[in-house]
C-alpha positions as CSV (number, residue, x, y, z in Angstrom):
1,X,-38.8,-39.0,23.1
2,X,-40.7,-36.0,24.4
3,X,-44.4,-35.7,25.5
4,X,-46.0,-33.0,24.0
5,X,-44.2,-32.5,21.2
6,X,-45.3,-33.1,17.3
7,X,-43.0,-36.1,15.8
8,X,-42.4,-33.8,12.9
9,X,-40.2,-31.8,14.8
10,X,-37.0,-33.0,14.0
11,X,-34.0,-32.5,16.6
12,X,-32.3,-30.3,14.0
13,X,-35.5,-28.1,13.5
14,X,-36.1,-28.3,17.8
15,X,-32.3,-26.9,18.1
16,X,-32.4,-24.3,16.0
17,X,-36.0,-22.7,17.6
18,X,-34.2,-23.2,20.9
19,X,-31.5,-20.9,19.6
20,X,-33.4,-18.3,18.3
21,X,-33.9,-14.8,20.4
22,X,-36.2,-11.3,20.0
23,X,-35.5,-10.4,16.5
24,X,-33.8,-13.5,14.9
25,X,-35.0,-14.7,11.7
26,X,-35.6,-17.8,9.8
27,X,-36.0,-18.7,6.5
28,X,-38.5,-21.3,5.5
29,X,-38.5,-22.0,1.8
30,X,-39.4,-24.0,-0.8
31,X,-37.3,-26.6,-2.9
32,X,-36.2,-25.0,-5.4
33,X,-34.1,-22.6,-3.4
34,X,-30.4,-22.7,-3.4
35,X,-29.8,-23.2,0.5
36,X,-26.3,-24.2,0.3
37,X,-25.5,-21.4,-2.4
38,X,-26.9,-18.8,-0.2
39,X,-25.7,-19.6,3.3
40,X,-26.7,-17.9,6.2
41,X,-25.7,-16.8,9.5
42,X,-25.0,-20.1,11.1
43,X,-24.9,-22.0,7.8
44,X,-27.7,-24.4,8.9
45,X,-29.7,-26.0,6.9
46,X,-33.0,-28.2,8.4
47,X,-34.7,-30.4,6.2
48,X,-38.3,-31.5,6.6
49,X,-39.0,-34.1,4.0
50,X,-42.4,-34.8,3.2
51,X,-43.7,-31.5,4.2
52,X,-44.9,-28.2,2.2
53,X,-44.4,-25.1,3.1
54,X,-47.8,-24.6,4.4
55,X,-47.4,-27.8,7.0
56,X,-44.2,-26.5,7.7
57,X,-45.1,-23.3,8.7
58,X,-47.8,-24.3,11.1
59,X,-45.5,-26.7,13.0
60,X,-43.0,-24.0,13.1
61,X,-45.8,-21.2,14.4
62,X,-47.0,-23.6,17.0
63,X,-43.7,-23.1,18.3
64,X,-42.2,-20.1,17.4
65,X,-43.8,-16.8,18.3
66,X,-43.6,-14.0,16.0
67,X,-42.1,-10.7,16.4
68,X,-45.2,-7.7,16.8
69,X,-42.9,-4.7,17.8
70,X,-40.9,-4.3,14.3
71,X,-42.4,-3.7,10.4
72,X,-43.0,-7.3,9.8
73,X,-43.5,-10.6,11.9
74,X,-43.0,-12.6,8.3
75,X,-41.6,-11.7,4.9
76,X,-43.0,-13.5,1.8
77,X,-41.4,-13.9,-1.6
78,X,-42.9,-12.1,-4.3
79,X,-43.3,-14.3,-7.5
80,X,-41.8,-12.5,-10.4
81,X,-44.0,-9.5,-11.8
82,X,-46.6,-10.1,-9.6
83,X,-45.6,-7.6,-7.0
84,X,-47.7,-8.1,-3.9
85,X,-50.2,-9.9,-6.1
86,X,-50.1,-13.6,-3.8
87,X,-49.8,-16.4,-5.5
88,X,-52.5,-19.7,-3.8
89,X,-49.0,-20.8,-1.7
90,X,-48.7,-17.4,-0.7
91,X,-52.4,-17.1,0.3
92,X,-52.5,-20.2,2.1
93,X,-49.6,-19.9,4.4
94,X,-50.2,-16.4,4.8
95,X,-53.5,-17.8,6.6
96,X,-51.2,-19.8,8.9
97,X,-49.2,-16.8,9.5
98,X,-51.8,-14.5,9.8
99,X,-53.4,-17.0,13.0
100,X,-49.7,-16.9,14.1
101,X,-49.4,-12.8,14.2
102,X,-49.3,-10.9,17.3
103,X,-52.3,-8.3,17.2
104,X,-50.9,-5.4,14.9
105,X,-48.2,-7.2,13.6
106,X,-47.9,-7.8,10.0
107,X,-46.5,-10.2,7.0
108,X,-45.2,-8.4,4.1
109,X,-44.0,-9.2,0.8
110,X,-40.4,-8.8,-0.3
111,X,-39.4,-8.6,-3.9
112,X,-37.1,-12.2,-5.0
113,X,-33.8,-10.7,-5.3
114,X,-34.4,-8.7,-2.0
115,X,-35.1,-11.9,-0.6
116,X,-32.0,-14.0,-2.0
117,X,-30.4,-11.2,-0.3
118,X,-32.1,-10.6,3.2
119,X,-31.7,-14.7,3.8
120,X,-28.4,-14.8,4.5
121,X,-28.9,-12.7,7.5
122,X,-31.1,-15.8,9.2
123,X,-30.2,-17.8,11.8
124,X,-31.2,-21.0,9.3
125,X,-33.1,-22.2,6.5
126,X,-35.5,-24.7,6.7
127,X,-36.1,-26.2,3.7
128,X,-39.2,-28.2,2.8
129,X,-40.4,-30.1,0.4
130,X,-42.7,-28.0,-1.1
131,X,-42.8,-28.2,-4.9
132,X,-44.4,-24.8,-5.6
133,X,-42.4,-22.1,-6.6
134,X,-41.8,-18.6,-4.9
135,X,-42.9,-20.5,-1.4
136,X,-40.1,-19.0,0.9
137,X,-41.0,-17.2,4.1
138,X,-38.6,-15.4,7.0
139,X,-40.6,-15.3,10.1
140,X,-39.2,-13.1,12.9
141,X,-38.9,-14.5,16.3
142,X,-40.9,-12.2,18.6
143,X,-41.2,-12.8,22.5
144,X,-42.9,-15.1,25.2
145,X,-44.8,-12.8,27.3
């Protein structure tokens, strides 16, 4: 046991943030979304039962910092149609992303195929529990200054 450090942190999920470097990604998703179909770099796959997307995503942020020197520090799936229109999953992670953000850095949205096939080039997934569809994220890992 570790001082510090919230119990929801699983080993799996700590090992995987310890891996990551300046520029890696990682996909946090929903699910309904076919992690073991759509493997990625590593092939990992973390669970975090009992947790949406939104819980998720702050434990991982209070963690992880995210990348300010590319395009995007996060990438959010686009529900169908909508475009960049968010959907209220969207809109409330995006508040947990946006407190996450390096000054001028920026989440942007990423059409659902383009997403199915960015994901792959992640370090992981890390798949919650969260019930609400189109609730995948990639968050760039950015640097500890």
């Amino acid at each position: 046991m570790l001082k510090g450090i919230d119990p929801r942190v699983t080993p799996d999920l700590m090992d995987v943030l310890m891996r990551l470097g300046h520029g890696d990604e990682l996909a946090v998703v929903d699910s309904n979304y076919p992690a073991f179909s759509l493997p990625t770099r590593s092939g990992r796959v973390v669970d975090l039962p009992g947790l949406d997307v939104v819980a998720a995503l702050r434990l991982i942020t209070g963690l992880m910092p995210l990348d300010g020197f590319t395009e995007y520090g996060a990438l959010w799936m686009e529900r169908d149609g909508a475009g960049d229109r968010p959907d209220p999953v969207h809109v409330a992670a995006l508040e947990v992303i946006g407190a996450a953000l390096p000054e001028g850095a920026q989440a942007r949205s990423i059409e659902r195929q383009a997403f199915y096939a960015h994901a792959p080039g992640c370090a992981a997934v890390v798949r919650c529990t969260e019930n609400r569809a189109f609730g995948c994220f990639i968050l760039r890992m950015g640097v500890v200054f």
